[in-house]
C-alpha positions in Angstrom: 0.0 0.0 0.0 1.7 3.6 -0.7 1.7 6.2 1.4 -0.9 8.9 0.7 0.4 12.8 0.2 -1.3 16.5 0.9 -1.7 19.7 -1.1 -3.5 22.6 -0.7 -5.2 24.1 -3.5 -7.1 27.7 -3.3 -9.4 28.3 -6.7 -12.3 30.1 -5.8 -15.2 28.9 -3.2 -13.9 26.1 -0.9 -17.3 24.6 -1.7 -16.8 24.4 -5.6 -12.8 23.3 -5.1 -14.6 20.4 -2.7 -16.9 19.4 -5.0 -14.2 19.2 -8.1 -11.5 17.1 -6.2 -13.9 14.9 -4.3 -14.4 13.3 -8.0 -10.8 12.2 -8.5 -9.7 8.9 -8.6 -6.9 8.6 -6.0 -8.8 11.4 -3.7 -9.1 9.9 -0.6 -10.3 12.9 1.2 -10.7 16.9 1.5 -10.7 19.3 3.6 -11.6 23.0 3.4 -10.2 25.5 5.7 -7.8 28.9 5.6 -4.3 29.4 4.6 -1.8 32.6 3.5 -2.9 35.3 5.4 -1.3 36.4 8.8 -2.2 35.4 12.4 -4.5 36.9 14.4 -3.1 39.7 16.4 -5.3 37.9 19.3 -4.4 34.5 18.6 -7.5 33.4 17.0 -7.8 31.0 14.1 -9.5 32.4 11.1 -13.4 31.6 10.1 -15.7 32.0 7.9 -16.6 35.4 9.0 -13.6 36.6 9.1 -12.1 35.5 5.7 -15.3 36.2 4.0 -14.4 40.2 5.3 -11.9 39.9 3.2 -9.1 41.6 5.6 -7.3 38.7 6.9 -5.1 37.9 3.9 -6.0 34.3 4.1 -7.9 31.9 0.8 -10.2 29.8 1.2 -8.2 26.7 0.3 -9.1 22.7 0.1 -6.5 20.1 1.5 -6.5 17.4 -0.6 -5.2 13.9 0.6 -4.1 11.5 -2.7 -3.1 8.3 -3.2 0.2 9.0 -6.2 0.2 5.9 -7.2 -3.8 6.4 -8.6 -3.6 9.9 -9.4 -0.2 12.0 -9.9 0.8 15.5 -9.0 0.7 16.5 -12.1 -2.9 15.5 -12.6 -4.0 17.1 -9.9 -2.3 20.6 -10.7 -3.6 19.5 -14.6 -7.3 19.7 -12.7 -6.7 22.7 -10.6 -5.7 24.8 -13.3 -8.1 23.4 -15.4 -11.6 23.7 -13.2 -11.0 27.6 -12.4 -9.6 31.1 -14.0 -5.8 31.2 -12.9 -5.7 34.4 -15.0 -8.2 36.6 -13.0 -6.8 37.9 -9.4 -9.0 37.8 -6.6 -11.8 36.5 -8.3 -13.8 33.6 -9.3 -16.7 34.1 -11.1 -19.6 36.0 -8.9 -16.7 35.5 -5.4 -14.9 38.2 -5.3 -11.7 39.1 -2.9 -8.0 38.2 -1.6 -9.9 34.7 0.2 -11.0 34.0 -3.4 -7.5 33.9 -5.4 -6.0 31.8 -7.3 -3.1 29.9 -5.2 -1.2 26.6 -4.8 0.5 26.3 -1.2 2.9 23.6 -1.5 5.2 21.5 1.1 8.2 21.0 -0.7 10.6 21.3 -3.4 9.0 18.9 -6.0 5.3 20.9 -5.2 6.9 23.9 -6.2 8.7 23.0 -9.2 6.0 21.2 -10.7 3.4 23.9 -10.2 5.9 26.3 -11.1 6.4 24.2 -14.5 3.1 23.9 -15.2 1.9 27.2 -14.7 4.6 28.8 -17.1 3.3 26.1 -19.6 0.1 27.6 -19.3 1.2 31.1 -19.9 3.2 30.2 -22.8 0.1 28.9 -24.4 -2.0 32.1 -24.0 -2.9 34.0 -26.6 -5.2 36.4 -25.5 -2.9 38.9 -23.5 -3.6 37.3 -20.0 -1.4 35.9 -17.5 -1.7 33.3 -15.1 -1.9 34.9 -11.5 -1.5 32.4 -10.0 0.5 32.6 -6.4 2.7 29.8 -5.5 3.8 29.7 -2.5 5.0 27.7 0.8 2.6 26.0 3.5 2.9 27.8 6.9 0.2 27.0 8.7 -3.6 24.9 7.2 -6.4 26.0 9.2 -9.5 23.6 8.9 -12.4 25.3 8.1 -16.1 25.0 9.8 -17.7 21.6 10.4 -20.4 22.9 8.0 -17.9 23.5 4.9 -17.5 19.9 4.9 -19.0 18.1 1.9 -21.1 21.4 1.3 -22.1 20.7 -1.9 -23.5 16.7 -1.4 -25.1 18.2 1.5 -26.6 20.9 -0.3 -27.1 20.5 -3.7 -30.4 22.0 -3.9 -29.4 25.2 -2.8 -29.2 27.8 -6.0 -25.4 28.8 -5.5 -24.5 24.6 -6.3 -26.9 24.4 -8.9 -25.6 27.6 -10.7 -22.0 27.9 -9.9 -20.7 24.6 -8.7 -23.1 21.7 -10.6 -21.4 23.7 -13.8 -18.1 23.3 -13.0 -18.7 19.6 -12.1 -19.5 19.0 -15.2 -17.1 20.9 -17.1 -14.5 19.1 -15.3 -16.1 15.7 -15.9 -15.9 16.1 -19.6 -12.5 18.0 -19.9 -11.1 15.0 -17.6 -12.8 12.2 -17.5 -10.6 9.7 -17.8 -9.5 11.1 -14.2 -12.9 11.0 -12.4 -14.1 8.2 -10.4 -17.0 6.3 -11.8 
């Protein structure tokens, strides 16, 4: 059995990020929290509230736990960059702000070459004038989001914001990578 690895992602709503990696083969679990901004001047950890305030300096980010002998890094950053806008800063469709940006937090030396690599890729094969905005940058410190972040979409999937901004991107991403997605 091989040893599972962690990334952190940040693309957007924590909720839509959930819903994208929680299809993946090799995914064995996510977790949405808080990470990039600074500490608390009073020692708290960040919520919701907080972040969504939009002074903090921290994104709302998605741990994801993967098996990379199902599913490789590469894959994985191949998805991220593929399920959001890495060329629009602090933004994400109708989420806007710092805790919405596009970032990849990563816990060593291979993380940060490979994302690095892949995100030049990216910019080398625009053509419209954009660039990838992308921050990429070392894990300090994860902090694990509300109980009631977890699985928000499966638990909430009538609500309007999952049916018209994440049951989109679920689908976008099973076409574009299908051969990647759980059956």
């Amino acid at each position: 059995m091989s040893a599972t690895q962690t990334i952190v992602f940040g693309g957007g709503c924590f909720w839509c990020t959930e819903a994208v990696f929680k299809m993946l083969k090799g995914v064995s679990a996510i977790e949405p929290g808080y990470a990039g901004g600074n500490p608390s001047a009073d020692g708290r950890s960040p919520t919701y509230e907080r972040v969504s305030e939009g002074n903090t300096g921290h994104a709302e980010v998605i741990r994801v736990t993967y098996d990379p002998q199902i599913i490789t890094l590469e894959d994985l950053f191949t998805v991220f960059f593929g399920s959001h806008d890495p060329t629009t800063p602090n933004r994400q469709g109708a989420d806007v702000g710092e805790q919405y940006r596009s970032v990849i937090f990563y816990a060593n030396e291979e993380e940060k070459t490979a994302a690095e690599r892949i995100a030049k890729d990216i910019q080398d094969s625009l053509t419209d004038g954009t660039s990838v905005v992308t921050q990429i940058l070392p894990l300090d410190t994860f902090y694990p989001a509300e109980s009631y972040h977890k699985d928000y979409y499966a638990q909430n999937t009538s609500a309007p914001y999952c049916q018209v901004v994440i049951e989109p991107k679920i689908e976008k991403v099973k076409k574009r990578f299908a051969e990647l997605v759980q059956q």
